[in-house]
C-alpha positions as CSV (number, residue, x, y, z in Angstrom):
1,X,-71.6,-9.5,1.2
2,X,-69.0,-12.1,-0.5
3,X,-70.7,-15.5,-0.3
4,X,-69.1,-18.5,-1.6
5,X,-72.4,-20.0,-2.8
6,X,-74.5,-18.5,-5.5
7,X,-76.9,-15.3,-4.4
8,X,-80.5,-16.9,-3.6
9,X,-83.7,-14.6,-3.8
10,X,-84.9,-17.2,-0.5
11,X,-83.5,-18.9,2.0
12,X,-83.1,-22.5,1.5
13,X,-86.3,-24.5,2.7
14,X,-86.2,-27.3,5.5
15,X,-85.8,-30.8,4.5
16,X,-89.4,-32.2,4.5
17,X,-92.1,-33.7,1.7
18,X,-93.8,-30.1,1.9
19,X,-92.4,-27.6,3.3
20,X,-95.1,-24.9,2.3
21,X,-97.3,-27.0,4.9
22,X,-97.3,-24.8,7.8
23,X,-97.6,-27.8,10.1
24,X,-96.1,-31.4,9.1
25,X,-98.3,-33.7,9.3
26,X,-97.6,-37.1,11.0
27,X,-99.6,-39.8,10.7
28,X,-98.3,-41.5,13.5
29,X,-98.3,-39.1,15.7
30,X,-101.0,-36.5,14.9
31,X,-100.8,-35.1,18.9
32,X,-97.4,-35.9,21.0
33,X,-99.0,-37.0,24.0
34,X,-97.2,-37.8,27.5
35,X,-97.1,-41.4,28.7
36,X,-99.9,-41.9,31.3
37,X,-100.5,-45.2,33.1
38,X,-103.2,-47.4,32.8
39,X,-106.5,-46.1,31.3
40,X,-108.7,-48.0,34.4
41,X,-106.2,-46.7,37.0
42,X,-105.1,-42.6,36.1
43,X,-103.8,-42.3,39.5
44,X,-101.3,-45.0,40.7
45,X,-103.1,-46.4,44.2
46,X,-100.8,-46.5,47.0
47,X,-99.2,-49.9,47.9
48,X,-101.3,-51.4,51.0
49,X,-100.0,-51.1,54.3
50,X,-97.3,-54.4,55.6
51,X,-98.5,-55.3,59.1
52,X,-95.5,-57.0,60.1
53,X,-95.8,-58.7,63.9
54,X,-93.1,-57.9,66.6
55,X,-92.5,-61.2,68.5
């Protein structure tokens, strides 16, 4: 095959501070977690019935 750039032995590793790391590591965000509401309440409580009088 006729490649423009010169013949490599590997392919070109992805941009990153170590890419022989088989995982990155972030220390931001060690676990992607998804947004959950308010540790006290895990389930959001239904709103409490409106009694609303008929005149």
């Amino acid at each position: 095959m006729n490649t423009p750039l010169e013949p490599s032995p590997v392919p070109a590793p992805p941009p990153g501070p170590n890419p022989s790391d088989p995982k990155p590591i972030q220390p931001t965000e060690p676990t992607p977690q998804p947004p959950m509401p308010e540790p006290t309440d895990p389930t959001p409580a239904p709103p409490p019935p409106v009694v609303v009088p008929v005149a």
